[in-house]
Chimera marker file (.cmm) of the C-alpha trace (Angstrom):
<marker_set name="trace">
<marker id="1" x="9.193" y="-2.376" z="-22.102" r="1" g="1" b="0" radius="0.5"/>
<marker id="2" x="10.252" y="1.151" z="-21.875" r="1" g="1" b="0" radius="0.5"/>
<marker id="3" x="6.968" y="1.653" z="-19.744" r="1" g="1" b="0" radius="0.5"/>
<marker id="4" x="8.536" y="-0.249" z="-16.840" r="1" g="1" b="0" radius="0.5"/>
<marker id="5" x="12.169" y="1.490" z="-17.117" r="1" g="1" b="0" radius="0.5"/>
<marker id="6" x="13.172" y="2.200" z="-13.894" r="1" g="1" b="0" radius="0.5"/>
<marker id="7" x="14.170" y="5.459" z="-14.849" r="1" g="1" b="0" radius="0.5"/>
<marker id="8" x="11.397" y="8.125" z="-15.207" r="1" g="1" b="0" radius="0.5"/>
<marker id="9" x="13.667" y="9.807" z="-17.774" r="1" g="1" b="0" radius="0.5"/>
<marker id="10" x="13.716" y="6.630" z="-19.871" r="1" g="1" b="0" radius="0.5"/>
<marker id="11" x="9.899" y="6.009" z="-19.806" r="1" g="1" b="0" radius="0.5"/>
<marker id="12" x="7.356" y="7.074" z="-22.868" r="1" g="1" b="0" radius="0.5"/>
<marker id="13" x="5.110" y="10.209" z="-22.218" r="1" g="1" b="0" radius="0.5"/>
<marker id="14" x="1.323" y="9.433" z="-22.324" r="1" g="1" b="0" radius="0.5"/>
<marker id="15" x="0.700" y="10.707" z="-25.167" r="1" g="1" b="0" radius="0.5"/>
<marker id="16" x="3.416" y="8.282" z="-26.740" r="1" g="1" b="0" radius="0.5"/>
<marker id="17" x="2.060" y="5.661" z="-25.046" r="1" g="1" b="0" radius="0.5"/>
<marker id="18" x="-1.778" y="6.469" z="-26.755" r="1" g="1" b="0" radius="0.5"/>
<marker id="19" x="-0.294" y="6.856" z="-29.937" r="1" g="1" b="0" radius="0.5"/>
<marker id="20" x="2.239" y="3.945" z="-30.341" r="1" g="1" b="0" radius="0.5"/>
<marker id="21" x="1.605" y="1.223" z="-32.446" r="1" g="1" b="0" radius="0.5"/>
<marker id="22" x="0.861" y="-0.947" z="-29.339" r="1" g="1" b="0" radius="0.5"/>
<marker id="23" x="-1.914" y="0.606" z="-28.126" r="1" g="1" b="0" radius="0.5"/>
<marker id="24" x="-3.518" y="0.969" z="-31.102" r="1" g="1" b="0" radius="0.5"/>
<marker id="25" x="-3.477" y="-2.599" z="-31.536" r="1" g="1" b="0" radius="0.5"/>
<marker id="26" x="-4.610" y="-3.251" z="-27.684" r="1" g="1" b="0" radius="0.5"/>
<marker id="27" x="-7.719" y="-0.931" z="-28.822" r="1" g="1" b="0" radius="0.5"/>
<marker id="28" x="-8.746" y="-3.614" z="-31.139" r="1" g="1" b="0" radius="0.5"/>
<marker id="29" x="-8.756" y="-6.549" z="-28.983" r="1" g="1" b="0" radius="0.5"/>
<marker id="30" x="-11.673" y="-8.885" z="-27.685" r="1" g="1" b="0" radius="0.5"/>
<marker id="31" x="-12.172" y="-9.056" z="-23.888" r="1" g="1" b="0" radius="0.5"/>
<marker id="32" x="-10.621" y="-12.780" z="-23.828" r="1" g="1" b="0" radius="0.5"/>
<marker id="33" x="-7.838" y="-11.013" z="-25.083" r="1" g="1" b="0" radius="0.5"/>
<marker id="34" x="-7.120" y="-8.348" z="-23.146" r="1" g="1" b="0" radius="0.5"/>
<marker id="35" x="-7.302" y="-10.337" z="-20.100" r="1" g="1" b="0" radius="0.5"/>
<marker id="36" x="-4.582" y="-12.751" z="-21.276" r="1" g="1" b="0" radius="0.5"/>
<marker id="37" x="-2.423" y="-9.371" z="-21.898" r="1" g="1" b="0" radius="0.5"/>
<marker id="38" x="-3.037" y="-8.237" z="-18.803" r="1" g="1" b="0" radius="0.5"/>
<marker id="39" x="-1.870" y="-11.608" z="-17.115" r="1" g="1" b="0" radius="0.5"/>
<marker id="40" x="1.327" y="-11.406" z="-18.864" r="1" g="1" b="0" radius="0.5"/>
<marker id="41" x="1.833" y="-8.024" z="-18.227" r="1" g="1" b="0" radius="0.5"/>
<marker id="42" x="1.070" y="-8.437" z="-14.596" r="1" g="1" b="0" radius="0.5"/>
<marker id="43" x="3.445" y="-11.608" z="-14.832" r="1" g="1" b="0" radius="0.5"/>
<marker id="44" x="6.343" y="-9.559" z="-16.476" r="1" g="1" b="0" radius="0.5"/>
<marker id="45" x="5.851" y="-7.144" z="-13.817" r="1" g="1" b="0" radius="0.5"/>
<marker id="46" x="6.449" y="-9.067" z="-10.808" r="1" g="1" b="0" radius="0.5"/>
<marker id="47" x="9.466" y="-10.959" z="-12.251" r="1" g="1" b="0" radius="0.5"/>
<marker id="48" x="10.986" y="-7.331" z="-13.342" r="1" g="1" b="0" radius="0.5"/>
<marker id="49" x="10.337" y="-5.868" z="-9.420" r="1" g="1" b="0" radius="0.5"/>
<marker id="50" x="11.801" y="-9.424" z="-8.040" r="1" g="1" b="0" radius="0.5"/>
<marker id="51" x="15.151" y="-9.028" z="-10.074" r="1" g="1" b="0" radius="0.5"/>
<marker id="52" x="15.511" y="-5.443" z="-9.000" r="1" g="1" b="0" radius="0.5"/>
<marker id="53" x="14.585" y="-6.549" z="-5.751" r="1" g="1" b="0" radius="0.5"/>
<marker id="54" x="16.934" y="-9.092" z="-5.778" r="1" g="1" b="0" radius="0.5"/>
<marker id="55" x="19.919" y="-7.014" z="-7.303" r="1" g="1" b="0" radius="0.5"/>
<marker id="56" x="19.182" y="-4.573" z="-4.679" r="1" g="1" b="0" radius="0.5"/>
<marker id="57" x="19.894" y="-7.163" z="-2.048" r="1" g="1" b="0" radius="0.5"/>
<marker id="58" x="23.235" y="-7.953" z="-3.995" r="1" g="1" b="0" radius="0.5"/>
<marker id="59" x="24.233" y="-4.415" z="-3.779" r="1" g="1" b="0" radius="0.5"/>
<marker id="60" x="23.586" y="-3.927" z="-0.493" r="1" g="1" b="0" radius="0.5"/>
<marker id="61" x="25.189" y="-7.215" z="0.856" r="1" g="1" b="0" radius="0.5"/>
<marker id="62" x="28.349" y="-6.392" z="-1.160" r="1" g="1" b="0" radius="0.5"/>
<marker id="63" x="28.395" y="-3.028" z="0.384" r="1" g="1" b="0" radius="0.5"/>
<marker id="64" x="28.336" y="-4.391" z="3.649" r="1" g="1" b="0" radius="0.5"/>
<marker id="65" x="31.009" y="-6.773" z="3.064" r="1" g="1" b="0" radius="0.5"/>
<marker id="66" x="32.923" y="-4.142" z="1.416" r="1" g="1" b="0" radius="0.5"/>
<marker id="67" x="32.399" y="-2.182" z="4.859" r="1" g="1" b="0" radius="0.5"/>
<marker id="68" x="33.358" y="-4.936" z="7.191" r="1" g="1" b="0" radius="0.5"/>
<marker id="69" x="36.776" y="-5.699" z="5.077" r="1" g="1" b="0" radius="0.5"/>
<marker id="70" x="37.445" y="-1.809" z="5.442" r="1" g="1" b="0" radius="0.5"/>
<marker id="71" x="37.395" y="-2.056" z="9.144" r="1" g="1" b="0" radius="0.5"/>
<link id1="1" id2="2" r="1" g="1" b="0" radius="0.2"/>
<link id1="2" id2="3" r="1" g="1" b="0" radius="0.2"/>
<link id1="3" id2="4" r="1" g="1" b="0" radius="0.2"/>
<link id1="4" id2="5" r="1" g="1" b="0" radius="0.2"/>
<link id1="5" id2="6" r="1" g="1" b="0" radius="0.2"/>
<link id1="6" id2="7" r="1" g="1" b="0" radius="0.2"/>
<link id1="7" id2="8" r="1" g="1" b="0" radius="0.2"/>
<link id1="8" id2="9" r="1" g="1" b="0" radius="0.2"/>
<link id1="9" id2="10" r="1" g="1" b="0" radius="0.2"/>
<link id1="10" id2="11" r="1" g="1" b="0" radius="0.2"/>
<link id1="11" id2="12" r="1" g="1" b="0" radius="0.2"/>
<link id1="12" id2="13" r="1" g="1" b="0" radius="0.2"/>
<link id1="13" id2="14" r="1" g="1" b="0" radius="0.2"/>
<link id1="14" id2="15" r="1" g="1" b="0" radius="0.2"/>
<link id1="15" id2="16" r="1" g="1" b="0" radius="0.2"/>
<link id1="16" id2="17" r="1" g="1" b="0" radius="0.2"/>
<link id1="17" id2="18" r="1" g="1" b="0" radius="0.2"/>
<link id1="18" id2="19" r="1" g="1" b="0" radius="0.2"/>
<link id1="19" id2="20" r="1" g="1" b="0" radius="0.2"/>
<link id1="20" id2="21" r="1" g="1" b="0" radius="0.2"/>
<link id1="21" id2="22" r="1" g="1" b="0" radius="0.2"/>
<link id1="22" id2="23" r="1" g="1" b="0" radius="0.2"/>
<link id1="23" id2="24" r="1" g="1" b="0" radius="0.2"/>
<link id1="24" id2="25" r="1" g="1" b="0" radius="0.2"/>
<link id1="25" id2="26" r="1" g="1" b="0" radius="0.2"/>
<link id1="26" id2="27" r="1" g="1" b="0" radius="0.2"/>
<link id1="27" id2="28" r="1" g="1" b="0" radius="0.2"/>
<link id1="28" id2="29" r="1" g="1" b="0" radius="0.2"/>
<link id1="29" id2="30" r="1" g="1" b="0" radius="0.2"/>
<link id1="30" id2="31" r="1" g="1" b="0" radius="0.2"/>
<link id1="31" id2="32" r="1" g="1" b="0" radius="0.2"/>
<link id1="32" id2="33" r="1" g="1" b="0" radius="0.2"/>
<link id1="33" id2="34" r="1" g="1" b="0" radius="0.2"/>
<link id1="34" id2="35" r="1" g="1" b="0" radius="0.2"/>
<link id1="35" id2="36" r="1" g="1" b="0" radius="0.2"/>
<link id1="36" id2="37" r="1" g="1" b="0" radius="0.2"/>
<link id1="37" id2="38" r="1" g="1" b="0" radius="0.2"/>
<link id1="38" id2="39" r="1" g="1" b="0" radius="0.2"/>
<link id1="39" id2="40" r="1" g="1" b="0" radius="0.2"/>
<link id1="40" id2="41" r="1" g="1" b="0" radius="0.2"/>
<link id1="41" id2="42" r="1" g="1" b="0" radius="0.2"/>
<link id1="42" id2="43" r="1" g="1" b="0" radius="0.2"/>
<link id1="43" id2="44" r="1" g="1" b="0" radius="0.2"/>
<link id1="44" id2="45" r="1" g="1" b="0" radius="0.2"/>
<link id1="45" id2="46" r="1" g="1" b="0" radius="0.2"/>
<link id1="46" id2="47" r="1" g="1" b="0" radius="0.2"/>
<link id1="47" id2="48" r="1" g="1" b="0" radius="0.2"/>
<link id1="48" id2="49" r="1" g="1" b="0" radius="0.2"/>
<link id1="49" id2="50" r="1" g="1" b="0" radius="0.2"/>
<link id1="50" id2="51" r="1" g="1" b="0" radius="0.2"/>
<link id1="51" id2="52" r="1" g="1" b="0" radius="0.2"/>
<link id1="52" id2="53" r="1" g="1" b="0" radius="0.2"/>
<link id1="53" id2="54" r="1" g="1" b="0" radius="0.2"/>
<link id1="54" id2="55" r="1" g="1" b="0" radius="0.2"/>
<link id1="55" id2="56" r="1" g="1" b="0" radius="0.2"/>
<link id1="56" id2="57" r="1" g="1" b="0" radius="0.2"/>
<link id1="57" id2="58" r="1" g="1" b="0" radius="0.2"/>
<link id1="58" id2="59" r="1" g="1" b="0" radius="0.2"/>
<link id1="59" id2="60" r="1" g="1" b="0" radius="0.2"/>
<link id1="60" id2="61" r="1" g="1" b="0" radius="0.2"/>
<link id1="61" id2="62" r="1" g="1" b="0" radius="0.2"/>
<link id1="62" id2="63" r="1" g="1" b="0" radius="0.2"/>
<link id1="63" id2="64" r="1" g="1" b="0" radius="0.2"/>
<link id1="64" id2="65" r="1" g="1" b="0" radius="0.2"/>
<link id1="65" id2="66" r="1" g="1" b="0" radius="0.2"/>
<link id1="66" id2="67" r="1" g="1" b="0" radius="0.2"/>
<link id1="67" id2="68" r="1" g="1" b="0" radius="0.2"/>
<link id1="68" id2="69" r="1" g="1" b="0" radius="0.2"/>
<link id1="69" id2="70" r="1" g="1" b="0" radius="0.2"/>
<link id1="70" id2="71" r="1" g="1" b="0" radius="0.2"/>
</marker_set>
């Protein structure tokens, strides 16, 4: 999870990526399973960049009706 943190700050290095327990264990999987892992990463993904996308549309609507009731 900390891979897809939308602050660069916040994300692993490489080298902590390569040496976590997670990708030690992706190392030792069968080719059946690393496509299922890859379909639920892609999966998480795309619902993590349609929230943000969504909460960015929030934002900015609320700005604008913050703007308009400044008027």
């Amino acid at each position: 999870m900390r891979m897809v943190a939308f602050e660069p700050k916040k994300r692993p290095t490489i080298e902590e990526i390569l040496n976590s327990e997670w990708m030690q264990e992706i190392n030792n999987l069968n080719e059946a399973q690393l496509n299922a892992l890859e379909n639920e990463i892609r999966q998480e993904l795309h619902f993590r960049t349609w929230q943000l996308m969504r909460e960015f549309v929030q934002n900015n609507d609320n700005q604008q009706h913050d703007y308009k009731s400044n008027k």
